[in-house]
C-alpha positions as a Python dict, from the first residue, in 0.01 Angstrom:
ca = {
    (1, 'X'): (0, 0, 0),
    (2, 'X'): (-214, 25, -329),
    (3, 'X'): (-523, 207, -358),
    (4, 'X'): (-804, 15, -581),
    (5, 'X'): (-1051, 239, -743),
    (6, 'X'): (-1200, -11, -949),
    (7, 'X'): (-1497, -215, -762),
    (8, 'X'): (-1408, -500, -940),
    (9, 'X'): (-1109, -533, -794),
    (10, 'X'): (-1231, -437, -489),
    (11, 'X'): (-1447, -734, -447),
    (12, 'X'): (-1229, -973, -578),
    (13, 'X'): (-967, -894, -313),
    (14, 'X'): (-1244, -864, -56),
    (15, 'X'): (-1349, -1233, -174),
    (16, 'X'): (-987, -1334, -197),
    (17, 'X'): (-916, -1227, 166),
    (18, 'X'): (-1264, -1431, 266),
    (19, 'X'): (-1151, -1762, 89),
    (20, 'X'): (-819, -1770, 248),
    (21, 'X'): (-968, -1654, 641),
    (22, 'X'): (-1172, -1988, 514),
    (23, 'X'): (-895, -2170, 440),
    (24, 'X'): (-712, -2084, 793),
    (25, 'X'): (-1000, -2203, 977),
    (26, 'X'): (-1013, -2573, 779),
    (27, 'X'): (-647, -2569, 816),
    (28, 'X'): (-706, -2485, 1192),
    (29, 'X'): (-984, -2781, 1223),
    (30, 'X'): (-808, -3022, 1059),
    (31, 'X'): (-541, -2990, 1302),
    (32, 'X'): (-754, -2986, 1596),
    (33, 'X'): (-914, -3326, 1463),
    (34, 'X'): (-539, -3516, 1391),
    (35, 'X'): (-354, -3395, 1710),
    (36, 'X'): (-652, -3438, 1960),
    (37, 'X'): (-721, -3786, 1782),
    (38, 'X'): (-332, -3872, 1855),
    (39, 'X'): (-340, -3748, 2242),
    (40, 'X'): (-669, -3962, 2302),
    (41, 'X'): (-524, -4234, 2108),
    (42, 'X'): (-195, -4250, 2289),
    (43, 'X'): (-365, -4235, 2609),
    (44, 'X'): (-559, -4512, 2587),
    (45, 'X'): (-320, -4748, 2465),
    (46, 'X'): (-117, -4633, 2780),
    (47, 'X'): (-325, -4654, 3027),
    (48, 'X'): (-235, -4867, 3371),
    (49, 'X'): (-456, -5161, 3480),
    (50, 'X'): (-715, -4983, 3692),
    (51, 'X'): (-698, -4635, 3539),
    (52, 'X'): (-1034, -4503, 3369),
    (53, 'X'): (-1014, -4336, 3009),
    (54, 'X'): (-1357, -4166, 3079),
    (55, 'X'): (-1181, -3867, 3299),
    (56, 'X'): (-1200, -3515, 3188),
    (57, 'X'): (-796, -3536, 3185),
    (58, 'X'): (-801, -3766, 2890),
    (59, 'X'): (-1044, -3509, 2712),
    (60, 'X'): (-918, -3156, 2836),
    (61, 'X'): (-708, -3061, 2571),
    (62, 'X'): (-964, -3109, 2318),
    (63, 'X'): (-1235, -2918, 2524),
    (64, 'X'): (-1046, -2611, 2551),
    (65, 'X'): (-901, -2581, 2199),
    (66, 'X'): (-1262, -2677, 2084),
    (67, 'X'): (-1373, -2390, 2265),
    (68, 'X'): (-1133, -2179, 2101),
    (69, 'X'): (-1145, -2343, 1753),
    (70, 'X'): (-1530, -2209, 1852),
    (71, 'X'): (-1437, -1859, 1885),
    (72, 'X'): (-1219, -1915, 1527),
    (73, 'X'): (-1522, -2066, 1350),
    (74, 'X'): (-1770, -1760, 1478),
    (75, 'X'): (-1520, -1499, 1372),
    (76, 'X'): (-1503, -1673, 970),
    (77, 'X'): (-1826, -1764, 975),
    (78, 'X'): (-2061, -1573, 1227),
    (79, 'X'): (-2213, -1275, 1186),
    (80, 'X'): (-1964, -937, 1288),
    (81, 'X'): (-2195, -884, 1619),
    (82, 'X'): (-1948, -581, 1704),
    (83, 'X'): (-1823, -411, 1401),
    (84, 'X'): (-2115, -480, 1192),
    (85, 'X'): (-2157, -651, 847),
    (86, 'X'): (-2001, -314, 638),
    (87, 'X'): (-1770, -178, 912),
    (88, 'X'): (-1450, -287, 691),
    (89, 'X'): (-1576, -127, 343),
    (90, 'X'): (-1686, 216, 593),
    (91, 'X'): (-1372, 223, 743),
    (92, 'X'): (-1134, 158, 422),
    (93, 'X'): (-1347, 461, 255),
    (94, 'X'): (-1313, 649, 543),
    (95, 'X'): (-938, 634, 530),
    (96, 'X'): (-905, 678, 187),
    (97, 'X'): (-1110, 1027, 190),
    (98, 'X'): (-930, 1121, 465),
    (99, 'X'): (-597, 1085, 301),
    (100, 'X'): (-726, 1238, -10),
    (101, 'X'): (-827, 1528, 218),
    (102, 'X'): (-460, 1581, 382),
    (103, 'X'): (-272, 1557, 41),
    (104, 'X'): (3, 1867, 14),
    (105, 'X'): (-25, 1899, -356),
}
């Protein structure tokens, strides 16, 4: 693992980490949209004379990946409720004293 001392780097890979977490989620959605669009699709064009499309069956896959696609989109975009909004730049500091600290030499 490298240590960066310079800030500048710092944020960039802090912003570099945040763009791709970004880019998981999209990646994430635009699944969600294409393979729940396909199951819905393909049941309806199968259903049996008689059989109702407005059940939760037809919809329950894309209810409960929504609600974790949900729980995705809060931890990208929502605020950090439990760790708090520097917990990540604390802890890495933290660490990095603590192994300066412990050094033989």
């Amino acid at each position: 693992m490298e240590i960066i001392n310079d800030p500048e780097q710092l944020k960039f890979e802090r912003a570099k980490k945040r763009v791709k977490t970004i880019a998981g989620f999209y990646r994430h959605f635009a699944i969600y949209i294409i393979v729940n669009l396909f199951l819905i699709a393909t049941n309806y064009f199968n259903l049996e004379p008689g059989e109702k499309f407005w059940e939760f069956s037809t919809f329950s896959t894309a209810f409960f990946w929504g609600i974790g696609l949900l729980f995705h989109a809060l931890s990208v975009f929502g605020p950090n409720v439990f760790l708090g909004h520097d917990w990540e730049e604390k802890k890495i500091k933290e660490y990095m004293n603590r192994d300066q600290q412990t050094k033989w030499e």
